[in-house]
N, C-alpha and C positions, 0 to 999 in steps of 0.2 A: 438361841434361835434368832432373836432379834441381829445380834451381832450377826451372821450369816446371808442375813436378808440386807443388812447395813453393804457390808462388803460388795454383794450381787448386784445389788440396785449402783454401786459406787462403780463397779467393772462396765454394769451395762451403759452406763453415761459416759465413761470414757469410749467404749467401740462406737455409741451413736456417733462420740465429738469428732472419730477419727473417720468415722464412714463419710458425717460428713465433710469432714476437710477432702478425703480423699475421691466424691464423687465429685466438690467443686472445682480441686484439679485436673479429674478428667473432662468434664466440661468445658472447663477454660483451656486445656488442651486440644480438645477438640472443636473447639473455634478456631483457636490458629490455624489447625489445621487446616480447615476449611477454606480459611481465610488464603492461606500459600497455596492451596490445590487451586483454588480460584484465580490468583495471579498466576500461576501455574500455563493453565487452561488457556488463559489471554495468551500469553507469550507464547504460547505455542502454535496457536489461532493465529496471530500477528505472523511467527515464522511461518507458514505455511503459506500463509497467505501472500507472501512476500515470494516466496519458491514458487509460487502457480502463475503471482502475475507475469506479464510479457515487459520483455527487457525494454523498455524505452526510456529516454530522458520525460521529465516534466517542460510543458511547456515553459514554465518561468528560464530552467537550463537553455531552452532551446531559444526563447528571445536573448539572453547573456550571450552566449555561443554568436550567434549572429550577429550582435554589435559589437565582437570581440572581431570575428574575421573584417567587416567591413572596415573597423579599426585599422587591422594588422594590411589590410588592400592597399587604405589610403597612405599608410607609413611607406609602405613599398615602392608605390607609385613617384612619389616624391623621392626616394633614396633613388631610383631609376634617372629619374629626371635630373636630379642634382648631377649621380656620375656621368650622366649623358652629356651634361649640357658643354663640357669642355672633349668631348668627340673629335677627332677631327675629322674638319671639312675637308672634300677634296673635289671637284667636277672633273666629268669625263672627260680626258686626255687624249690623244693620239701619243706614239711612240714618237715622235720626232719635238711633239710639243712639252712631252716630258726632259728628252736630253736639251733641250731648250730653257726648260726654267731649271733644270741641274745645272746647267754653264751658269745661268744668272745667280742663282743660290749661293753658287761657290767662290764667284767673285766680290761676289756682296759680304759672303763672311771673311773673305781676306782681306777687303778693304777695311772691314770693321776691326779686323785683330791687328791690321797696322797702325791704325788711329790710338787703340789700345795701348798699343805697346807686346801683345802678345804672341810668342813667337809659333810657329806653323813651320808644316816642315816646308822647304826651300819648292817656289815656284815650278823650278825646272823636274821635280819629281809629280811621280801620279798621284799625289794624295787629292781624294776629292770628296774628303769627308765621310769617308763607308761607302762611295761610288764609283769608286775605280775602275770599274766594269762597264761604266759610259762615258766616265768622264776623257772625252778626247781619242776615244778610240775608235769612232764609227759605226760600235756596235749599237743595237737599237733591242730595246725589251717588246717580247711580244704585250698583243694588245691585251691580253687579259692580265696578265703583271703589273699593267700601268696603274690601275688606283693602288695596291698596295704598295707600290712604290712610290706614289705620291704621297700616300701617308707618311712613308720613313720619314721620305725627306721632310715633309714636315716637322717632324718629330725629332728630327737630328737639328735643326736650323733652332729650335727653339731649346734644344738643350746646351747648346752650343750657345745661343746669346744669355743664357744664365750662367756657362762660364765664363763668358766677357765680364757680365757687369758682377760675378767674384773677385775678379782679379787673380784670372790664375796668371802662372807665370810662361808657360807653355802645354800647346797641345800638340799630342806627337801620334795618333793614331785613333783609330775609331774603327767599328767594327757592329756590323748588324745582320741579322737571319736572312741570309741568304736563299729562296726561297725557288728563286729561277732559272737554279743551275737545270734543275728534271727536263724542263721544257727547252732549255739551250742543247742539250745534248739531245732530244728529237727533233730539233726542227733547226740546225744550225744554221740553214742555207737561209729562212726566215727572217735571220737576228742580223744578215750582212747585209748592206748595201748594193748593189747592182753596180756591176762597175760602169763607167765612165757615166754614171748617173749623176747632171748636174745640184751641184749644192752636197754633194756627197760629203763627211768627209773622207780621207783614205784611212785603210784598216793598217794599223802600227804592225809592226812585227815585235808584237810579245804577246804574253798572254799575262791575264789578271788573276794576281797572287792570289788561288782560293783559299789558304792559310789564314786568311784573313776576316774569314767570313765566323759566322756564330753558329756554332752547329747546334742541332737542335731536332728531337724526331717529330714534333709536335708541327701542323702547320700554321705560322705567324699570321696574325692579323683575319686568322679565316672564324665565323661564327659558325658553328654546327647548330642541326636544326634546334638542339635541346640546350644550346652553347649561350650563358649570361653573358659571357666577357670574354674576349681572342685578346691574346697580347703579342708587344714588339720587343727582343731584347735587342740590346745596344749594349758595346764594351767602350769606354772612351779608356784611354790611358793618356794623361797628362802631366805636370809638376806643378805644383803649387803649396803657397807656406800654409801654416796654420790656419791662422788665417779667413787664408782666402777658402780653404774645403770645407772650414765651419761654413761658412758664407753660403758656398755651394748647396752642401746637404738641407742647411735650413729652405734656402730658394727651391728643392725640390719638393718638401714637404709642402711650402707654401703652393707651389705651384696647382693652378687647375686642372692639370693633366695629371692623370691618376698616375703617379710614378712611385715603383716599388723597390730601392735597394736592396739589390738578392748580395753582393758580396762587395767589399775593397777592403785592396792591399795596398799598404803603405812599405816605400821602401826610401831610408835617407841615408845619406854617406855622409857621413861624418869625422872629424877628427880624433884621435883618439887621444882622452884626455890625459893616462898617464902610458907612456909606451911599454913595450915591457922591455927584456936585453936583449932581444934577440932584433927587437924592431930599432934600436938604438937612438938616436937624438939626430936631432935638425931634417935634414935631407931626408934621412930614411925612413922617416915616420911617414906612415900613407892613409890617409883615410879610409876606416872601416865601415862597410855596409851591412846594415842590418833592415831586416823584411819581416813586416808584423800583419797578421791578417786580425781586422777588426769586424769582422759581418757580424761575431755574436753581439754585436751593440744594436745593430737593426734588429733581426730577429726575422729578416725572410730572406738571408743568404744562406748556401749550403758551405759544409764545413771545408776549412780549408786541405789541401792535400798536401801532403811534406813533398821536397823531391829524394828520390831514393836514396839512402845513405845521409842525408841532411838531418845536422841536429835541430828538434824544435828552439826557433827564434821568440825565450821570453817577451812577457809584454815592457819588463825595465831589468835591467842588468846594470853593473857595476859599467861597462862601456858604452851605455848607454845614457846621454846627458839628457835631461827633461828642463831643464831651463837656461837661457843665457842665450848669447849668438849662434851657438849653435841648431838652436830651435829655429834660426832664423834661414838657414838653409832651405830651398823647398825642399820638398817631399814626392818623389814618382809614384802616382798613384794610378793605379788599376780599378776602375768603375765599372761596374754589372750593373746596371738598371733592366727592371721589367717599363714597359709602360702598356695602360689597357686601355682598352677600349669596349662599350658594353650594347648590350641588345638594346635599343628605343624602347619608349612605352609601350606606342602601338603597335611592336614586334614582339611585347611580351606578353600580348591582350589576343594577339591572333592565335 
C-alpha cells in the first residue's frame, strides 16, 4: 500500500512540475504576444495616420526648396549674362548705310589678307565675303533685313580676322543663311535703285549665284517669343596646313562668341608614295586626292554623306602618308560653324 501511495504522490509532483513549467510558458508566451499586438497596433495607427494626412511638404522641405530655386535663379542669371555679354552689337542702319560699311568691311579685309600673305580670290571677281548680293551691284536690302545683316557681317569680319592671325594659306569662298531672298522676290522693285537717281550705283547685268547661300528651314538670327538663343550659320571653305586649322579651331573655342563646329572636311592631294604599274614612274605619277570628314571629333556636326557610288575614304590608308613633307601640303578644308546668339536677362525676367 505504501509503495502505491510512494508512486502517486511521485506521478503527482511530476504533473504539478509540468503544469507548472507549462502554464509559465503560456504566460511568457502571452506576453509576447501582447507585446507584438501592441507594436502591432502602433504601426498600424502610424500607417493610417500617415494615409489620412494631407499631402503637403514640411515646412523645413519648403524653406530647403526655396534656397535651392533662388540658388538655381542666381546660377542662371549669370550663365545668361556671361553668354550675353559677347552679343553682338549692332545700331539701327539704313539700307544704303549698310552697303556702305560692306564696301568698307571688304576692303579692309583685303587689305589685311595682303599684308598677310593670304590669298582671296582675284579683285576682279564678286567675292565679298558671303555678300555678293550687294557687294557692287546696286542692290539695296530692305529695311527690316538691315540688323540681321549687320550682325552677319559682323560675325564674318571676326571669323575671318581669326583666320588671318591662323595663318591660313587661302580663302576661297564663304557662305551664310540667306534669309532675304522671301522678301526680294515680293517687293523687287523696292531692293533697286531709281534710275538716273544721283549717287546710284548702276544695276550689273548678272544675277547673284544663290548656290551660294546656306539653306536652312529654321529663320537665322530671329528670337521667338519662348526662343533662349537664334543662331547664324556660315560655310567658310579655305586651305590651310596643319597647323595653322589647329590654330583655327582652338581660336574658335577660345573665342567670346559662342561658336559651335557642326562639321569639317579635309581634303589633301598628295603624292603617291609608291606608284603602282599602271601609274608607272617619273612623269606619270600624279598626285592622289583623298577627302576625310572629321565632325565626329567635335560632337555638334552631322554625319558625313558618301557621294553616290563613292567608296568610304578611311581615316589612314596605306596611300595615305601621316608624317614628313607631305603633311606639309595645305589642306582644302570645308568649315560649318553655328554661331549664337542668346535672349538678355531682362528679356528672360519679362
Amino acid at each position: 500500500m505504501k509503495r502505491k501511495q510512494i508512486i502517486t504522490y511521485a506521478a503527482s509532483g511530476v504533473g504539478v512540475v509540468l503544469f507548472l513549467a507549462a502554464s509559465g510558458l503560456l504566460v511568457r508566451n502571452i506576453m509576447q504576444y501582447r507585446e507584438k499586438e501592441q507594436d502591432f497596433n502602433q504601426l498600424r495607427s502610424r500607417l493610417t495616420q500617415l494615409y489620412r494626412s494631407e499631402v503637403f511638404p514640411s515646412d523645413e522641405n519648403v524653406a530647403l526648396e526655396r534656397e535651392n530655386r533662388e540658388q538655381l535663379e542666381t546660377w542662371f542669371e549669370r550663365l545668361i549674362t556671361k553668354l550675353g555679354e559677347e552679343n553682338i552689337s549692332r545700331a539701327d542702319r539704313s539700307p544704303p548705310q549698310f552697303v556702305e560699311r560692306l564696301e568698307l568691311s571688304r576692303n579692309t579685309l583685303r587689305r589685311q589678307a595682303n599684308r598677310s600673305r593670304i590669298r582671296l580670290p582675284d579683285a576682279g571677281t564678286d567675292f565679298a565675303f558671303g555678300f555678293e548680293r550687294y557687294a557692287g551691284t546696286g542692290l539695296l536690302p530692305s529695311l527690316e533685313d538691315v540688323p540681321r545683316l549687320t550682325e552677319q557681317l559682323i560675325i564674318v569680319t571676326r571669323l575671318v580676322r581669326l583666320m588671318y592671325e591662323s595663318e591660313i594659306t587661302a580663302l576661297s569662298a564663304i557662305r551664310r543663311d540667306v534669309f532675304e531672298e522671301e522678301t526680294a522676290a515680293e517687293e523687287p522693285r523696292s531692293r533697286e535703285p531709281a534710275s538716273g537717281r544721283r549717287g546710284a550705283a548702276p544695276v550689273r547685268g548678272r544675277t547673284p549665284d544663290r548656290t551660294r547661300a546656306v539653306r536652312s528651314p529654321r529663320q537665322p538670327g530671329v528670337l521667338g517669343a519662348e526662343d533662349m538663343f537664334a543662331t547664324y550659320r556660315f560655310v567658310f571653305e579655305f586651305s590651310a596646313r596643319e597647323e595653322a586649322l589647329t590654330k583655327l579651331l582652338n581660336a574658335l573655342a577660345a573665342n567670346p562668341m559662342y561658336t559651335v563646329v557642326r562639321t569639317i572636311r579635309l581634303r589633301k592631294d598628295v603624292p603617291s608614295m609608291v606608284p603602282s604599274q599602271a601609274e608607272g614612274t617619273g612623269a606619270d605619277r600624279r598626285p592622289q586626292s583623298s577627302e576625310t570628314d572629321v565632325s565626329f571629333l567635335f560632337g555638334g556636326g552631322e554625319e558625313a554623306t558618301q557621294e553616290p557610288g563613292a567608296a568610304p575614304t578611311p581615316l589612314l590608308g596605306t596611300s595615305r602618308p601621316v608624317s614628313g613633307i607631305e603633311m606639309e601640303t595645305p589642306m582644302q578644308v570645308r568649315l560649318e560653324v553655328d554661331v549664337y546668339k542668346f535672349r538678355s536677362v531682362d528679356e528672360t525676367r519679362d
